[in-house]
Backbone as numpy.savetxt, mean C-alpha at the origin, in Angstrom:
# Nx Ny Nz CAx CAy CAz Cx Cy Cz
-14.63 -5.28 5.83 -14.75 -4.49 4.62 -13.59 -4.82 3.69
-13.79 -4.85 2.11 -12.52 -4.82 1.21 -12.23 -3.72 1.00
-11.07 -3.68 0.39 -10.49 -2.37 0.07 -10.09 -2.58 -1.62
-11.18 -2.48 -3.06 -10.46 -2.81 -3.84 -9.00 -1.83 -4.25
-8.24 -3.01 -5.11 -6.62 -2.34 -5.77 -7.18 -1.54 -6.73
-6.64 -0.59 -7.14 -6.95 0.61 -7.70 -5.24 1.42 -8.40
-5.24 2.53 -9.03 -4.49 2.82 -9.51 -3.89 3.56 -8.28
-2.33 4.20 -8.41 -2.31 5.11 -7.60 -2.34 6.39 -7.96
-2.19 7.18 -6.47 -2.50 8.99 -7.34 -1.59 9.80 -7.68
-1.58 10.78 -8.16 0.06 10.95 -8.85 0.33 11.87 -7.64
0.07 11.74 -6.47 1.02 12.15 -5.21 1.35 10.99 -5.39
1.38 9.37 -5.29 2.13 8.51 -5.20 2.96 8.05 -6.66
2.34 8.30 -7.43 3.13 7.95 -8.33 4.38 8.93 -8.64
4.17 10.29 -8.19 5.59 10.73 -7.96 6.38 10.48 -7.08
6.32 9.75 -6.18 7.50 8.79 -5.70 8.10 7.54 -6.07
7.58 7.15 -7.27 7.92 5.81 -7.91 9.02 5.99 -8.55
10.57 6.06 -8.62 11.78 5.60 -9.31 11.29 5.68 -10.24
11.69 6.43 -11.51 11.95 6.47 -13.04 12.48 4.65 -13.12
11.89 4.22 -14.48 12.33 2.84 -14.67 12.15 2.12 -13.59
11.46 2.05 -13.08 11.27 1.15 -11.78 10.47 -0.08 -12.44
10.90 -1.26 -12.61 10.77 -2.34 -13.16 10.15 -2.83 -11.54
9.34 -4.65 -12.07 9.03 -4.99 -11.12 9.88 -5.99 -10.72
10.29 -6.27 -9.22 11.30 -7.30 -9.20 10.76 -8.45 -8.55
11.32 -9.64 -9.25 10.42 -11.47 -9.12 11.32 -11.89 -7.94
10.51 -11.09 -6.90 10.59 -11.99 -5.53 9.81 -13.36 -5.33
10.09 -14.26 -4.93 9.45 -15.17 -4.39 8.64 -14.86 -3.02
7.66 -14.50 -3.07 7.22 -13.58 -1.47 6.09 -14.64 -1.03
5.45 -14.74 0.44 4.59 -15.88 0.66 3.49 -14.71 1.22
2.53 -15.23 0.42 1.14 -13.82 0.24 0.81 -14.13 1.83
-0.04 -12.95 2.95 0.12 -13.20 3.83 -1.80 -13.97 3.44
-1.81 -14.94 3.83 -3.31 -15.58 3.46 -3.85 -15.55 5.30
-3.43 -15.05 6.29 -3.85 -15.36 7.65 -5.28 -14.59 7.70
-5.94 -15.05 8.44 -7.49 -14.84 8.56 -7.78 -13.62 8.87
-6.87 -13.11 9.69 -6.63 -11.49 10.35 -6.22 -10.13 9.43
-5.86 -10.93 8.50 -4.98 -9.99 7.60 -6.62 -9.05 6.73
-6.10 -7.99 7.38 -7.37 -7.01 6.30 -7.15 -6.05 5.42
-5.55 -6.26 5.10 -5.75 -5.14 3.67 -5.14 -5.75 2.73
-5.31 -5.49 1.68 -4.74 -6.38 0.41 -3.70 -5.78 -0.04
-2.76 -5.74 0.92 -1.22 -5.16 0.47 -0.44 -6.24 -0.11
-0.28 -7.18 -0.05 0.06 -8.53 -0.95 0.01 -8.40 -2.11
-1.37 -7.67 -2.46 -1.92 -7.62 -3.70 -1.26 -6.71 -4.68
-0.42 -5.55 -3.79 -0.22 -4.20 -5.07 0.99 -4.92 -5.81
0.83 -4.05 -7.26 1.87 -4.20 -8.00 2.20 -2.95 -7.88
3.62 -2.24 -8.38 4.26 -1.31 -8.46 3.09 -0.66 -9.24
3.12 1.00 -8.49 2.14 2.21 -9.29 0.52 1.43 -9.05
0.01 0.82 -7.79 -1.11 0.13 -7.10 -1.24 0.87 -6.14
-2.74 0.93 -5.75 -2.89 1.45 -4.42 -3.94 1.14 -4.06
-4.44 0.80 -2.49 -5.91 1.00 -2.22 -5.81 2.24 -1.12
-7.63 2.46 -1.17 -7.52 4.07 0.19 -7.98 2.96 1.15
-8.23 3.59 2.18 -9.10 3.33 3.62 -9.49 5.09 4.15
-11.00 4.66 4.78 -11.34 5.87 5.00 -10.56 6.43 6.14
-10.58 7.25 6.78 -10.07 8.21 7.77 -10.98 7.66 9.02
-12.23 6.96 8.80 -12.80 7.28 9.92 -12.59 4.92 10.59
-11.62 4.42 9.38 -12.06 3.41 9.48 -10.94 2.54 10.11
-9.58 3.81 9.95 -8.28 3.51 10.38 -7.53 4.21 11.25
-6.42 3.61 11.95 -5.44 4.69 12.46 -4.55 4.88 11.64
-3.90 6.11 11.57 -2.70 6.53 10.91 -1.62 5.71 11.26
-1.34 5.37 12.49 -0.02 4.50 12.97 -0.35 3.89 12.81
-1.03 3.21 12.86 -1.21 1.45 12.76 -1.03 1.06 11.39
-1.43 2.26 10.25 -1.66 1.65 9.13 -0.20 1.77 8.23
-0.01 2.92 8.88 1.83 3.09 8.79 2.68 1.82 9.29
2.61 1.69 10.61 3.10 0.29 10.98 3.20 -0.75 10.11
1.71 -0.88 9.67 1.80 -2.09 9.18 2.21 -2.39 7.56
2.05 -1.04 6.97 3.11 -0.97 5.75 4.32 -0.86 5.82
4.94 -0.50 6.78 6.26 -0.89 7.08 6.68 -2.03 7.02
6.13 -2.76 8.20 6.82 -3.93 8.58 6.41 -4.79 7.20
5.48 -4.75 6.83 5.12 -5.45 5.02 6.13 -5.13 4.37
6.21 -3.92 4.13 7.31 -4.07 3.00 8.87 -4.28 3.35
9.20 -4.35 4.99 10.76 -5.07 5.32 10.58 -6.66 5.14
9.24 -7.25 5.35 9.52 -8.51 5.24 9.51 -9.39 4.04
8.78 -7.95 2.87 8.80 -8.70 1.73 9.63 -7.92 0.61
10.86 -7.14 1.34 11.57 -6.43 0.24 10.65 -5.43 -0.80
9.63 -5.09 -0.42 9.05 -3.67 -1.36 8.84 -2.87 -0.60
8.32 -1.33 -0.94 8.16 -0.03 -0.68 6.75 0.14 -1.22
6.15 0.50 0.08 4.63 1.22 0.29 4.82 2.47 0.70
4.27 3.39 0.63 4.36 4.66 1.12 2.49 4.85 1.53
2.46 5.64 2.69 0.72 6.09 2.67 0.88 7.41 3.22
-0.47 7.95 2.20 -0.61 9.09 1.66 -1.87 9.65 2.47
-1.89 10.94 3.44 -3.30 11.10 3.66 -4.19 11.98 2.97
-5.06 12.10 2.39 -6.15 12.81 1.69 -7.20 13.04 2.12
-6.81 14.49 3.03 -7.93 14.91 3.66 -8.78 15.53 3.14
-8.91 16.16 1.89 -9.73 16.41 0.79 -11.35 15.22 0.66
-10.18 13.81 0.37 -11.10 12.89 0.20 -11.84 12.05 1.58
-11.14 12.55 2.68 -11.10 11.47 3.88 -10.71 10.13 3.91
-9.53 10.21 3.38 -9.01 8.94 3.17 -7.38 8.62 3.84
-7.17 7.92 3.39 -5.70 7.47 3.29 -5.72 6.21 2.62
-4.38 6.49 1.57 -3.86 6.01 0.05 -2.80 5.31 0.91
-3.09 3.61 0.30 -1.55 3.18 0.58 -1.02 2.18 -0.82
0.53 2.72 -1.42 0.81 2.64 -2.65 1.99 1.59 -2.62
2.01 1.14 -3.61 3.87 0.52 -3.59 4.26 1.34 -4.29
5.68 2.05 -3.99 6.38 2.64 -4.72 7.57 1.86 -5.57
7.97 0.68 -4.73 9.11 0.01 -5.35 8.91 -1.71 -4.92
């Protein structure tokens, strides 16, 4: 399944740094065959959901973590049990 990029929600966008400019990393997009979310893809104030029923919470935490230590940005994920989802954003 894709997950299109989308805006984020202003639960995430209130964690975005005032003036938070974007910074020109040289980063190497992860293109591996395995790779299934398009976190590569966000720009600052970006987000895609995943449903609740389609993910784990840790895992998806995990793996925005370790994304954003290896490529110097900040994801945060958001759950929206309203929507059955979970939001994952760059904040920085």
């Amino acid at each position: 399944m894709t997950y299109p990029v989308v805006e984020c929600s202003p639960q995430a966008r209130a964690k975005i740094a005032p003036n938070q400019g974007e910074l020109s990393l040289s980063v190497e997009i992860n293109t591996h065959h395995r790779s299934k979310y398009p976190i590569d893809q966000l720009q600052v104030g970006q987000s895609f959901t995943v449903p609740i029923a389609e993910a784990n919470e840790a895992s998806l935490r995990i793996t925005a973590s370790k994304r954003g230590k290896d490529t110097k940005k900040k994801f945060c994920v958001i759950k929206h049990p309203g929507f059955a989802c979970f939001e994952v954003a760059r904040i920085a």
